[in-house]
C-alpha positions in Angstrom: -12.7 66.5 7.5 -11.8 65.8 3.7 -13.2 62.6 2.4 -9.9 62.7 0.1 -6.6 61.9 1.9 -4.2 64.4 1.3 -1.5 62.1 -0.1 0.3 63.0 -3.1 0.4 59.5 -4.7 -1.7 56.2 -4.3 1.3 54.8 -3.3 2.1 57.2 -0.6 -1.7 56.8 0.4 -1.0 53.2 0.9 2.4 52.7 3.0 0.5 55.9 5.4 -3.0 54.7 5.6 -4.1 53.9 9.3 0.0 53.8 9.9 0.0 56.0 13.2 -1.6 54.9 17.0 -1.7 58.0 19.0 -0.2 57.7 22.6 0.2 61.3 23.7 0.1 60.0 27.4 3.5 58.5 27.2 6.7 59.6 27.2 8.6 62.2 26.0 4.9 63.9 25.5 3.8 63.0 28.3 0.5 65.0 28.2 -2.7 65.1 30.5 -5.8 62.9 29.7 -7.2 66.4 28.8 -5.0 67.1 26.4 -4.3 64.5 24.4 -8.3 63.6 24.0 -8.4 67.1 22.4 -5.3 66.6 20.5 -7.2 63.1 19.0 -10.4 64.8 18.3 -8.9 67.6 16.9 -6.5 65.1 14.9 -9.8 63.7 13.8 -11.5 66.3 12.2 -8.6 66.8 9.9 -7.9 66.3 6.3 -5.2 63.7 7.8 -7.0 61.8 9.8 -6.6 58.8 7.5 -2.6 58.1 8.7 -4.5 57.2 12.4 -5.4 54.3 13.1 -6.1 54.0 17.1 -5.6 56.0 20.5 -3.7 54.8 23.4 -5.1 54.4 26.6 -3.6 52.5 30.2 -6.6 50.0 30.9 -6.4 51.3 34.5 -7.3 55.2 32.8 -10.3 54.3 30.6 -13.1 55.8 33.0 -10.8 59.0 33.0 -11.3 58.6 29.2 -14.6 58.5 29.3 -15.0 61.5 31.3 -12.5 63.6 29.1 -14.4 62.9 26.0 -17.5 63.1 27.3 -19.3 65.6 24.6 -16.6 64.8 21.6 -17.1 61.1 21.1 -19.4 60.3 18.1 -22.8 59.2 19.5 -23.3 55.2 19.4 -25.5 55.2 16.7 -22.7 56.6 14.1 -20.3 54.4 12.1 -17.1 56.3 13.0 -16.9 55.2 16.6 -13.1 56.4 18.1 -11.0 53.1 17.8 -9.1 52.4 21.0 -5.9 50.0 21.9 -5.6 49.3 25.5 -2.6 48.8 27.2 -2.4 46.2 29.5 -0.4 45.0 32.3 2.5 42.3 31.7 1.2 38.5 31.0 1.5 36.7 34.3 1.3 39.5 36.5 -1.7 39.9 38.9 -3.4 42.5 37.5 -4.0 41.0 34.1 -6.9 39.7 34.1 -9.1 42.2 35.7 -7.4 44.8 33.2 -8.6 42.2 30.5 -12.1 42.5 32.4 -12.1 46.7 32.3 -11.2 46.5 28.9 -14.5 44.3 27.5 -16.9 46.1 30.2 -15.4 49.4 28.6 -16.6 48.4 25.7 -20.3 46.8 26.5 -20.4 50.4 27.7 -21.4 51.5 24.3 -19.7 55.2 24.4 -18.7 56.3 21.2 -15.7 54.2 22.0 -14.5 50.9 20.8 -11.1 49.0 22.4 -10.6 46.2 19.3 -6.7 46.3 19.9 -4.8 45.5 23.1 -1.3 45.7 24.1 1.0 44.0 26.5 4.4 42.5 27.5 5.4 38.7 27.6 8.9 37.4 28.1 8.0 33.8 28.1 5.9 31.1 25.4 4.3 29.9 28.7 2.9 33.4 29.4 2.0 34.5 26.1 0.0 30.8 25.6 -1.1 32.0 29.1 -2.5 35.3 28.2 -4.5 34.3 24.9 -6.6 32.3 26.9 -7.9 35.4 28.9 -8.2 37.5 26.3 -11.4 38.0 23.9 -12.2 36.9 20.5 -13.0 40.9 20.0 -9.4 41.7 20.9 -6.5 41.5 19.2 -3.1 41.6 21.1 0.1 43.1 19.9 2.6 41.5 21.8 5.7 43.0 23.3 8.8 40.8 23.0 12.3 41.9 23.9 14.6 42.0 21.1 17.6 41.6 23.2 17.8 38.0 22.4 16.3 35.9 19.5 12.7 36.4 19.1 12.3 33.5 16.7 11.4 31.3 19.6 8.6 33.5 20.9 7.8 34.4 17.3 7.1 30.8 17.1 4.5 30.7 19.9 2.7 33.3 18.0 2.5 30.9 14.8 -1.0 30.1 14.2 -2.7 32.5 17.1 -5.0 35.6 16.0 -2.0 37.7 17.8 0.5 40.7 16.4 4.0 40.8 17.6 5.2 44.3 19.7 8.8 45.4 19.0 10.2 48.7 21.2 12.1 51.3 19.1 13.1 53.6 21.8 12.0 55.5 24.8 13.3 58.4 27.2 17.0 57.0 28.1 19.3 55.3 25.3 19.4 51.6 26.9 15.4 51.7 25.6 16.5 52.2 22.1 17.2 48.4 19.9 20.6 48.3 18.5 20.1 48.4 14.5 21.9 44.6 14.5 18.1 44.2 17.3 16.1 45.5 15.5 17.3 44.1 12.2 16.8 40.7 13.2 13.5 41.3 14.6 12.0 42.6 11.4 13.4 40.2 9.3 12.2 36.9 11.5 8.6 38.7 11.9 9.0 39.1 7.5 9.8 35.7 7.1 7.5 34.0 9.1 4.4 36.2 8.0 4.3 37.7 11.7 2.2 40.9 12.0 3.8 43.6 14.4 4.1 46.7 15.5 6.6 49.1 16.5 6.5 51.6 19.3 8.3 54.6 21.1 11.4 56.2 19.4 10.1 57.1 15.9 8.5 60.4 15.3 10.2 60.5 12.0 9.8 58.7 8.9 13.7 59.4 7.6 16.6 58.7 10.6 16.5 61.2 13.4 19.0 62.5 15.4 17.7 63.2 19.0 19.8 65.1 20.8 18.0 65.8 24.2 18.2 61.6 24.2 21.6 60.7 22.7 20.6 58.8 20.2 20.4 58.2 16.4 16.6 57.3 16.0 15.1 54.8 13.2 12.8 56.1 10.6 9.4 54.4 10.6 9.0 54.9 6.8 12.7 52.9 6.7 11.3 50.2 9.2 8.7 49.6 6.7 11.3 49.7 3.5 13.6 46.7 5.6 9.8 45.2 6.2 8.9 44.8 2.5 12.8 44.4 2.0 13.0 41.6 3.5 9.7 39.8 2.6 9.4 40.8 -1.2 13.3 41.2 -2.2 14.5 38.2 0.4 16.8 40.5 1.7 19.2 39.4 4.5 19.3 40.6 7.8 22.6 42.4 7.2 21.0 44.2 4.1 17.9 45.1 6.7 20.4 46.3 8.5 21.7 48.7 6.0 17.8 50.0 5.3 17.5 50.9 9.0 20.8 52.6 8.8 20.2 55.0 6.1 19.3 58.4 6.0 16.7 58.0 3.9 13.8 55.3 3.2 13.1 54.7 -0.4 9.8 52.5 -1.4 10.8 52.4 -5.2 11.4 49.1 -5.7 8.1 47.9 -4.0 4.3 47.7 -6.4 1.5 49.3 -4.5 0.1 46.0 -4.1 3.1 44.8 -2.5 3.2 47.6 -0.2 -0.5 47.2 0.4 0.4 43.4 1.5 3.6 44.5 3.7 0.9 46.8 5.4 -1.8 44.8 5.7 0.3 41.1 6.9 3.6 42.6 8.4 4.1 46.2 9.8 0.7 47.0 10.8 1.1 50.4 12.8 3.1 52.7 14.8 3.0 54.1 18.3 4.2 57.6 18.9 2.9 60.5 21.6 3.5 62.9 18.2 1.6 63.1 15.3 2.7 66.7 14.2 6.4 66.1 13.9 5.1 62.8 11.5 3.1 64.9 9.2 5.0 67.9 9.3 8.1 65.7 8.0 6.2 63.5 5.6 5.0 66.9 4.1 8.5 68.3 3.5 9.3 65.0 2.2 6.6 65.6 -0.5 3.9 62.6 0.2 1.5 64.9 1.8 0.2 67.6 -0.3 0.4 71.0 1.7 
């Protein structure tokens, strides 16, 4: 693995950096435990490695984790331990907590392993006020909200909490995928309140993407993070967000690398998707990855 990312410009280096959480269990991959613990290690010894930030695993599959990487996680006493995000069960249902509880023994387990990132759904202030009590200082929750209605409210109960915000961009039927008018508004509320998020399912693509096997037009990631930075550094509106999400193509022009660096690093944290090789095989014939 190359100690240099392969990115054609420090800019490009910045909006990519740590932008991609691999979660080739899930659908439409929908791969073996197997597999997609080869696929990350193997994603990990390349000269991209730097776009990754974490792997995806159910808190009910991390022993199968375990014994799938058995002999490819680094050895406890390295620094480049494999960085985890569990997902959890919904807030308020019964299986929470003990998920919760697998998730922090996984880690005492010392494996190679580290879970610092956990995932789950909340539809109410009451469960998500709920859910931060159980949870432990070493993990840090991404949120899912639904986007169907104002988030602002449960954006709200976030304010002040060490806690990200979790918007879904799509799935395996059209009724999973936001509406750009959805979407819109959740971007700009999480940019103008300083909200952290991230985005997942739907968005293999950095540019608009036409999936046919799905019916649907599919949002770019790279123009998710353009309508981001949009709307925090240019006080955009959320009809001109809007308009981002809706073009063909993202364009960070009119954003510093330090602005883009802050957008990163406060708003649009990371991605989920169960593909990394359409992501870098597009951002390649985009020309920000060198070849």
């Amino acid at each position: 693995m190359s100690d240099v990312p392969t990115a054609v410009s420090t800019k490009d280096e910045i909006a990519l950096e740590g932008f991609i959480d691999y979660a080739g269990l899930f659908p439409p991959a929908n791969l073996d435990m197997d597999s997609t613990v080869k696929n990350w290690h193997n994603y990990m010894q390349s000269d991209d490695s730097w776009i990754l930030a974490r792997l995806i695993i159910p808190a009910s599959r991390l022993e199968e984790f375990k014994q799938s990487a058995m002999g490819m996680l680094p050895s406890p006493e390295e620094q480049d331990m494999w960085q985890l995000s569990v997902l959890l069960p919904p807030a308020g249902s019964a299986e929470f907590a003990s998920a919760v509880q697998a998730t922090i023994d996984f880690n005492v387990s010392d494996c190679g392993a580290v879970a610092n990132v956990v995932e789950f759904k909340a539809s109410t202030a009451s469960e998500i006020d709920a859910s931060l009590e159980l949870l432990h200082d070493d993990l840090f929750p991404f949120i899912e909200l639904a986007v169907n209605e104002d988030p602002r409210g449960l954006l709200a109960s976030l304010s002040g909490a060490i806690a990200g915000a979790k918007v879904r961009t799509g799935g395996i039927t059209p009724e999973l995928y936001p509406t750009p008018a959805q979407l819109a508004r959740f971007v700009h509320s999480c940019a103008v309140s300083g909200q952290p998020f991230k985005a997942t399912a739907g968005m293999h693509q950095p540019s608009k993407n036409e999936n046919l096997s799905v019916g649907v037009s599919e949002f770019g990631f790279l123009s998710v993070l353009q309508a981001t930075a949009s709307a925090s550094v240019l006080g955009s509106s959320v009809e001109e967000v809007e308009a981002i999400l809706l073009a063909d193509t993202p364009d960070l022009s009119a954003f510093t690398e330090e602005q883009l660096e802050q957008v990163r690093a406060e708003l649009f944290n990371s991605l989920g998707s169960c593909s990394f090789k359409e992501a870098r095989e597009d951002l390649r014939t985009m020309g920000m990855l060198k070849d």
